[in-house]
C-alpha positions as CSV (number, residue, x, y, z in Angstrom):
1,X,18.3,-76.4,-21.7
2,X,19.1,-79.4,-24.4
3,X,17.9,-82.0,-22.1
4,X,15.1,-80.2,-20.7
5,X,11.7,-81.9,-21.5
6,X,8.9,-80.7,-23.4
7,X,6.6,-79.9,-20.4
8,X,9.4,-78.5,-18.5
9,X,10.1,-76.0,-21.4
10,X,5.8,-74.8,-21.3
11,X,5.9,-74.8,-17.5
12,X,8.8,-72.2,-17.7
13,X,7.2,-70.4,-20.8
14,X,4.2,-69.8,-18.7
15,X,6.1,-68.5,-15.4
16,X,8.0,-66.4,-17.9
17,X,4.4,-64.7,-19.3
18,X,3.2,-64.6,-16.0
19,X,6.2,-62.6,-14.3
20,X,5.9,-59.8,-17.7
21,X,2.2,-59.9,-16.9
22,X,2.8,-58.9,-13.1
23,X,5.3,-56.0,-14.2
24,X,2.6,-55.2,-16.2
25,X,0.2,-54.9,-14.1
26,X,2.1,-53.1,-11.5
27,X,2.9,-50.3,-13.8
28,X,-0.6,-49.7,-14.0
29,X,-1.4,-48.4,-11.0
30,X,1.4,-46.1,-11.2
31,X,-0.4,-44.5,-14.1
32,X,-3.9,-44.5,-12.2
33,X,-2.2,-43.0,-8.6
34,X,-0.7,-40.3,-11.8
35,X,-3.9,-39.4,-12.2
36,X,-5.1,-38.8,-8.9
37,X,-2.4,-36.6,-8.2
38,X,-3.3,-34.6,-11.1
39,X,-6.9,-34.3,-10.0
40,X,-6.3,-33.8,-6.1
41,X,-3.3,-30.9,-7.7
42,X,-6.7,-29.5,-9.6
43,X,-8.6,-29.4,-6.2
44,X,-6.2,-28.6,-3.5
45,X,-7.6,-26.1,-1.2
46,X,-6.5,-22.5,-1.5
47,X,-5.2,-21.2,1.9
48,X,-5.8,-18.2,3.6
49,X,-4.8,-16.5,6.5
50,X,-6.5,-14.0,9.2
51,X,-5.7,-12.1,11.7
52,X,-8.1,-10.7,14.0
53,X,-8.4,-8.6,17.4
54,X,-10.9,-11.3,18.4
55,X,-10.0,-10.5,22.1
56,X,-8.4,-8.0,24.1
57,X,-9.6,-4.5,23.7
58,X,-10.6,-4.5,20.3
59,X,-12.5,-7.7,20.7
60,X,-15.8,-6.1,19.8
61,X,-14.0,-5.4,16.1
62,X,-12.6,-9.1,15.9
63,X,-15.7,-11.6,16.8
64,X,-18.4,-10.1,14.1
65,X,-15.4,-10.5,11.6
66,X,-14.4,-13.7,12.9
67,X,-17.8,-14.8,13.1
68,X,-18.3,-13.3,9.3
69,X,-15.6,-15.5,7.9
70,X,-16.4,-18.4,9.3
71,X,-19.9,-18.4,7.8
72,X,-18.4,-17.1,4.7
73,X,-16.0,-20.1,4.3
74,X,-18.7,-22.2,5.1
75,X,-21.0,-20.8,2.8
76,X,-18.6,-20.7,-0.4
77,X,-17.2,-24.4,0.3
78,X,-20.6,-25.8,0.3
79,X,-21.0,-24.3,-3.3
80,X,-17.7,-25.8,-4.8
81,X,-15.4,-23.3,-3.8
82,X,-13.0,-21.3,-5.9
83,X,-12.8,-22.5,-9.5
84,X,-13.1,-26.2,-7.7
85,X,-10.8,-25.7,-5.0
86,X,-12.3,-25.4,-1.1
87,X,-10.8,-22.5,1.0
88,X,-8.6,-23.1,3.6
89,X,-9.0,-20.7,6.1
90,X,-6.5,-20.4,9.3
91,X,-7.6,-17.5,11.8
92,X,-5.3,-15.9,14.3
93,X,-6.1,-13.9,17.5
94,X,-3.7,-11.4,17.4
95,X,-5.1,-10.5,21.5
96,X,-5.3,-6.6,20.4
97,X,-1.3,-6.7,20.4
98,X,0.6,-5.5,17.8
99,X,3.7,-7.9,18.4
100,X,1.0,-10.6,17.9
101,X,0.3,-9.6,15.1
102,X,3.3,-9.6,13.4
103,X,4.4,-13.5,14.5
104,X,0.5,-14.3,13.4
105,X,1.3,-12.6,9.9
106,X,4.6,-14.8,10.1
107,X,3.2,-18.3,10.8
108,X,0.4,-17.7,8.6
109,X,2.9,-16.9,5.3
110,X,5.0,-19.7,7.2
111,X,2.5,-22.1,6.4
112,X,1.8,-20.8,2.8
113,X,-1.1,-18.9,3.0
114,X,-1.9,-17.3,-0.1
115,X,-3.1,-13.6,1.2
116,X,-4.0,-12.4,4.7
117,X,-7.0,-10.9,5.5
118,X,-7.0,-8.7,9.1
119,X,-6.2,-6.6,10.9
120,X,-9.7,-5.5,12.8
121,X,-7.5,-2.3,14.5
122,X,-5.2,0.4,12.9
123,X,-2.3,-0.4,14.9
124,X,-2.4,-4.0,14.7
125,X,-2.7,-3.9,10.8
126,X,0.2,-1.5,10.7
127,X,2.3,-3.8,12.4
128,X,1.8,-6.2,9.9
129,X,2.9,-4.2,7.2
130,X,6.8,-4.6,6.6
131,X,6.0,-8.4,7.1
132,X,3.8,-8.7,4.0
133,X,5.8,-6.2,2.2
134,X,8.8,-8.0,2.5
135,X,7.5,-11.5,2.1
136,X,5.5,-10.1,-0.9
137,X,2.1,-11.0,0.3
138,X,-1.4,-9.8,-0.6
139,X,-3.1,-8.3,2.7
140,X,-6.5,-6.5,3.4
141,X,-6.8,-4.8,6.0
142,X,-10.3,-4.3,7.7
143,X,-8.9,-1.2,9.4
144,X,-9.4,2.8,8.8
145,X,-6.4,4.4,9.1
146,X,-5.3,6.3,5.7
147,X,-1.8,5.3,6.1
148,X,-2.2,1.9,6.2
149,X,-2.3,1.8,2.7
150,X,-0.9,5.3,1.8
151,X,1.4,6.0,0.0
152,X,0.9,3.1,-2.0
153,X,4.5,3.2,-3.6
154,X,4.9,2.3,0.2
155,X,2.2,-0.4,0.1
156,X,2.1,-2.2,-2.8
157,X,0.5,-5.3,-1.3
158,X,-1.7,-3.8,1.5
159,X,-5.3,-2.9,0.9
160,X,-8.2,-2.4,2.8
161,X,-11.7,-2.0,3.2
162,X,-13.1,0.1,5.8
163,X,-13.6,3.7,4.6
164,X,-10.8,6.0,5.3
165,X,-10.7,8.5,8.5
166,X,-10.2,10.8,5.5
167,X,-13.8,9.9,4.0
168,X,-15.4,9.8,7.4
169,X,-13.8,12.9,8.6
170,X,-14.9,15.2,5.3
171,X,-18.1,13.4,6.2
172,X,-18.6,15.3,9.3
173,X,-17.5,18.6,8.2
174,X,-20.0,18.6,5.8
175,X,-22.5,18.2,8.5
176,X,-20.9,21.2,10.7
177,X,-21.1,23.8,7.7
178,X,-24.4,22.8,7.4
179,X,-25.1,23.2,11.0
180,X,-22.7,26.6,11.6
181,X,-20.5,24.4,14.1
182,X,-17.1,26.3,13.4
183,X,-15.7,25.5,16.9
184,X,-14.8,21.9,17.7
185,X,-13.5,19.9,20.3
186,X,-11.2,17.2,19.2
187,X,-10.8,14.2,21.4
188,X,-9.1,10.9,20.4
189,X,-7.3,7.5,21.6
190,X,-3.7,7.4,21.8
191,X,-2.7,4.6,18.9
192,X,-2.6,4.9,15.5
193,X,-6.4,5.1,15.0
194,X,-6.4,8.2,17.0
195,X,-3.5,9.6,15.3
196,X,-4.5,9.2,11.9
197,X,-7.8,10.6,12.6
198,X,-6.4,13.8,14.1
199,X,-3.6,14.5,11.3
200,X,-6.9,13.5,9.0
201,X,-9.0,16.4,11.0
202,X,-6.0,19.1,11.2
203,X,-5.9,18.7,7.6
204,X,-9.8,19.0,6.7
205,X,-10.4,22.2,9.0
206,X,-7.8,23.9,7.1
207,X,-9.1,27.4,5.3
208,X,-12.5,25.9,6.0
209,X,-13.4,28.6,8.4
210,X,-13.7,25.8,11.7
211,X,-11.2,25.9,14.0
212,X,-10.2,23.4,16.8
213,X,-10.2,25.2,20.5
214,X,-9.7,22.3,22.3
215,X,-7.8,18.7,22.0
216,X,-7.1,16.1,24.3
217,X,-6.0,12.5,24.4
218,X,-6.6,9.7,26.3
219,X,-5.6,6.0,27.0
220,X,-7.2,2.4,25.1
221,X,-7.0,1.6,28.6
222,X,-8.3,4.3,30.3
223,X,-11.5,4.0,32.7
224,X,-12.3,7.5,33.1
225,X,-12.2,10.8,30.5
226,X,-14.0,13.5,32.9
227,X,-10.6,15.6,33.3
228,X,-10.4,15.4,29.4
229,X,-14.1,16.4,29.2
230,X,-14.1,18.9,32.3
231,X,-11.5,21.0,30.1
232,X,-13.5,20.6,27.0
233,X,-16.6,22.1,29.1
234,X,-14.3,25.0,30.0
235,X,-13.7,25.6,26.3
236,X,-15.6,27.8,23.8
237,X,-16.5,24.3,21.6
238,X,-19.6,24.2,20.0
239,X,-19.4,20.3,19.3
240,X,-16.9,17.4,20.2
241,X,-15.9,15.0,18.2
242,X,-14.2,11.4,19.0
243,X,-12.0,9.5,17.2
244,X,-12.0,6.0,19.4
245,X,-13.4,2.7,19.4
246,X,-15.2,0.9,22.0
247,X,-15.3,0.2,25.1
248,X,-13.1,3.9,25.9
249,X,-15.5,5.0,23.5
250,X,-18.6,3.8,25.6
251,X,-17.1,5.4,28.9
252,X,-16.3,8.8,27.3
253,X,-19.9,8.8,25.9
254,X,-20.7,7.8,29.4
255,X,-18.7,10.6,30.9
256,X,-19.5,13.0,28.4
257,X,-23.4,12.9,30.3
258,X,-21.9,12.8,33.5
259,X,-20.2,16.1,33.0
260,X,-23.3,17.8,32.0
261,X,-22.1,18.7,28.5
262,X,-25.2,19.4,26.5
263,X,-23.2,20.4,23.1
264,X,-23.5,17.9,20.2
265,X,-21.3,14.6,20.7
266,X,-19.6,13.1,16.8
267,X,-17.8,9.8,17.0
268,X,-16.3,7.8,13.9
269,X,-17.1,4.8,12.4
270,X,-14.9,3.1,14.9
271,X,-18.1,2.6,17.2
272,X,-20.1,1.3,14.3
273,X,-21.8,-1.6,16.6
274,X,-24.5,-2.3,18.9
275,X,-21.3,-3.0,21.6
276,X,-20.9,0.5,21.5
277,X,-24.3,1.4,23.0
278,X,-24.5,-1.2,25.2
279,X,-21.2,0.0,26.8
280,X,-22.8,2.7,27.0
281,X,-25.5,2.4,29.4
282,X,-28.0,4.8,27.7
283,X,-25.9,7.7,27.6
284,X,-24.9,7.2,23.7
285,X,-28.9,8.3,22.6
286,X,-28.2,11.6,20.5
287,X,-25.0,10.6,19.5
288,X,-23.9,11.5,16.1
289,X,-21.6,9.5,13.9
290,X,-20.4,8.6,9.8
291,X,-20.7,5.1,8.9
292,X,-21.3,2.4,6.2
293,X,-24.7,1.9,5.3
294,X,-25.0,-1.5,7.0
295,X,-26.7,-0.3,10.0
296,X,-29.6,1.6,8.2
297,X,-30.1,-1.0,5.3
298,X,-33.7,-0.6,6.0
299,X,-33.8,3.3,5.8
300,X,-32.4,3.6,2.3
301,X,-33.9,3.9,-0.9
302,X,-34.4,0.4,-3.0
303,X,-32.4,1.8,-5.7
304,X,-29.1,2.1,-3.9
305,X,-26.8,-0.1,-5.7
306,X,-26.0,-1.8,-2.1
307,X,-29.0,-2.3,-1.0
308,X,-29.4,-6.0,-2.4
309,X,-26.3,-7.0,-0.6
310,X,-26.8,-5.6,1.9
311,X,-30.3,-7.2,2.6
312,X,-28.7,-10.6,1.6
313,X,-26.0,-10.3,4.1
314,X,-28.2,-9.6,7.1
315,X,-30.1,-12.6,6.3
316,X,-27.4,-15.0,5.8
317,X,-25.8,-13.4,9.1
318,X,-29.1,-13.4,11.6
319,X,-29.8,-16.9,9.7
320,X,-26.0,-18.4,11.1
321,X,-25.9,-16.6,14.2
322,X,-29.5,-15.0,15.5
323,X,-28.5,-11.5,15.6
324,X,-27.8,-8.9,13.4
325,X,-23.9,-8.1,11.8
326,X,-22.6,-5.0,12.3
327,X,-20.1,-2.6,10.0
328,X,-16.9,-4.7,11.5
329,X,-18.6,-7.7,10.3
330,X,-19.2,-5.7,6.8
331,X,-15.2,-5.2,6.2
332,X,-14.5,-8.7,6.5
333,X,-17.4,-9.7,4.1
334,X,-15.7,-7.1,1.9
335,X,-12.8,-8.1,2.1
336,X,-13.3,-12.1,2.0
337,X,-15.0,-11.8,-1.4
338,X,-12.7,-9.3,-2.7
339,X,-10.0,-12.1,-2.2
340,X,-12.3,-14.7,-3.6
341,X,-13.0,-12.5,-6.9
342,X,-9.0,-11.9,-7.4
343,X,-8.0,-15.9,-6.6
344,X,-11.0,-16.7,-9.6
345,X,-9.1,-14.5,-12.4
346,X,-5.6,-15.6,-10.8
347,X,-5.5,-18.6,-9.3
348,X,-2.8,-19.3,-6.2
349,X,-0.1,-16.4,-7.3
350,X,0.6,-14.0,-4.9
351,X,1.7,-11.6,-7.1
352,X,-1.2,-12.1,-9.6
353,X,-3.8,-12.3,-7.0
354,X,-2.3,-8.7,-6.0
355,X,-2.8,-7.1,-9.6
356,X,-6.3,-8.3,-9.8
357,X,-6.6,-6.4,-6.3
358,X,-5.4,-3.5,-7.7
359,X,-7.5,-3.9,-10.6
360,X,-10.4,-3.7,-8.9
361,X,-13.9,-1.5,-10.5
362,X,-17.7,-1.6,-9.3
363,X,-17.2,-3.9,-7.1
364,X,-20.6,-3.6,-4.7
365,X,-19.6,-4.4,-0.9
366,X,-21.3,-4.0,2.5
367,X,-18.7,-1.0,3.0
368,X,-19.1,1.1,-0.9
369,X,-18.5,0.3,-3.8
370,X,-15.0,-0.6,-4.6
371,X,-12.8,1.1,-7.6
372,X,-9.0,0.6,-6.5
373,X,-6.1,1.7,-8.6
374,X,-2.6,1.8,-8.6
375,X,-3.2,5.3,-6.2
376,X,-6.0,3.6,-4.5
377,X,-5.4,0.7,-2.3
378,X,-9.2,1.5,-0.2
379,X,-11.6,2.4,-3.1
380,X,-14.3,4.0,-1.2
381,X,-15.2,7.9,-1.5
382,X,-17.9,9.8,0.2
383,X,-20.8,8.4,-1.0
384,X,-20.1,5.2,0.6
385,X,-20.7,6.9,4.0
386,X,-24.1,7.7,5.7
387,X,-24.7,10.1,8.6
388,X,-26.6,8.2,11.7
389,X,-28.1,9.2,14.8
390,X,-28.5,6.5,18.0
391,X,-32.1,7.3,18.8
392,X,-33.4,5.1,21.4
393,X,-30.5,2.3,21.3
394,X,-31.0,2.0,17.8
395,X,-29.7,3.5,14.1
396,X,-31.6,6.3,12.7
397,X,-30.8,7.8,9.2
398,X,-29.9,11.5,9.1
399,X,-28.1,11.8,6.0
């Protein structure tokens, strides 16, 4: 370095700055891509899962929620989403099948969703059940049976929104003391929908002075109930009630006219859509049932608490898709925004986004109004239930 010149000396003074200024500078967009992982952390998506009966038999279930969730998504995204993140929803066709179901439930949790929101039917929701349980995810079901969220020390991260055969069922014998019906006819689909309904009807008729004189069951599968109903014809009944979903529903209404039974005709809430009457062919006219006050939005008075939402869901749904949503449709809007209302006080925890669940009060739905508790995993009581008439292929009020 002694016999380096002057300008040698400057030339390597400047490389020297000029090398400390590069390291410089390449520290600074470490700092800068810092940043924007902070801020892409702050707005990554929140994912959800679904599984629905889209097809297979309980197809007519699955597309209006499917087709409810999609336009719900949609909807909430385009307004910012949850606290700033978009939703990322994932939806599975389960096919009807309850194995489905299960690997569905499996790949979905696989693949980190936060909560899952499905089933559409009672036997694909229960199937479901020791999956979430075990992997300690929040699931609402948009299914009836009591038992898929009873007992809830059984079910601490399963809820649901459709209104309990329990509530439907009470809903009915109301109507028959009112009507002195005190013999029935109790028809229903072998699964866990069927089941349910009948321990839920066994239990109802008890010391209430209405007795069951006849029962049968019959296949999701089957094509023809006329031995079922030729027996009931034979019986003392005074009124039948079904406890099936379409389309077996639709052919045992059908069948029920063939027969030339006369007597009144009660089905559940399980053929809550305009599927049902199509399937149908005319022969569901007179037909009785319980149901969410969806279908009548029209016919009730302006200061029902629903009625608002109700009206604003119909229009946001004919709006998307040209025709009008049915109750099936209803659960899954129930149960989307129920999610989206827990992830805004939690945020992505699982176990958080449970409690607020649980912690659920006045919260006004297409199906009731909501007030869960540690004992209550559905929230709905009687009063979210209306009784309808099909009168001419359409919904008519009763009560």
């Amino acid at each position: 370095m002694k016999n380096m010149s002057k300008g040698l000396k400057r030339r390597l003074g400047l490389a020297l700055l000029l090398v400390i200024s590069l390291l410089i500078s390449a520290c600074s967009p470490t700092k800068e891509a810092d940043v924007k992982s902070t801020t892409a952390s702050a707005n990554e998506p929140y994912k959800i899962g679904a599984v629905l009966d889209i097809s297979g038999n309980s197809s007519s279930l699955g597309v209006p929620e499917r087709d409810t969730l999609l336009m719900m998504v949609e909807k909430l995204n385009s307004e910012g989403g949850i606290n700033g993140h978009p939703v990322d929803l994932t939806i599975m066709d389960n096919k009807s099948d309850e194995t489905e179901s299960v690997l569905a439930a499996k790949t979905l949790i696989e693949k980190g969703s936060l909560a899952i929101l499905g089933a559409s039917s009672s036997g694909t929701s229960m199937a479901m059940i020791k999956t979430v349980e075990s992997e300690k995810v929040p699931m609402i079901s948009l299914a009836a049976a009591s038992s898929i969220v009873e007992p809830t020390s059984d079910r601490k991260w399963v809820f649901k929104t459709a209104q309990s055969d329990i509530v439907m069922i009470n809903k009915i014998i109301s109507y028959l003391k009112k009507n002195d019906l005190n013999k029935i006819a109790f028809l229903y689909m072998n699964n866990s929908y069927g089941d349910n309904g009948k321990k839920a009807i066994t239990a109802a008729v008890k010391d209430s002075g209405i007795s069951i004189v006849a029962e049968e069951k019959f296949d999701a599968n089957d094509k023809d109930m006329t031995p079922q109903l030729s027996k009931v014809k034979a019986s003392e009944a005074q009124v039948v009630i079904v406890w099936a979903i379409p389309p077996s529903a639709s052919i045992l209404t059908k069948n029920f006219k063939d027969v030339g039974l006369t007597i009144p005709l009660i089905h559940s809430h399980g053929v809550g859509n305009q599927k049902f009457i199509e399937l149908a062919q005319g022969a569901a006219d007179g037909t009785l049932l319980p149901i969410g006050k969806l279908s009548v939005a029209q016919q009730i008075t302006d200061a029902d608490p629903q009625k608002k939402v109700l009206e604003s869901y119909i229009a946001d749904y004919v709006k998307k898709y040209n025709s009008e949503p049915n109750s099936f449709g209803g659960y899954a809007w129930d149960a989307f925004n129920l999610l989206v209302s827990a992830l805004e006080k939690a945020g992505p925890d699982r176990e958080a986004i449970r409690g607020e669940l649980e912690k659920t009060q006045g919260f006004v739905g297409i199906s009731g109004v909501f007030n869960m508790s540690p004992e209550d995993h559905n929230g709905l009581k009687e009063d979210s239930a209306v009784l309808v008439k099909v009168d001419q292929g359409k919904w008519k009020l009763i009560e």
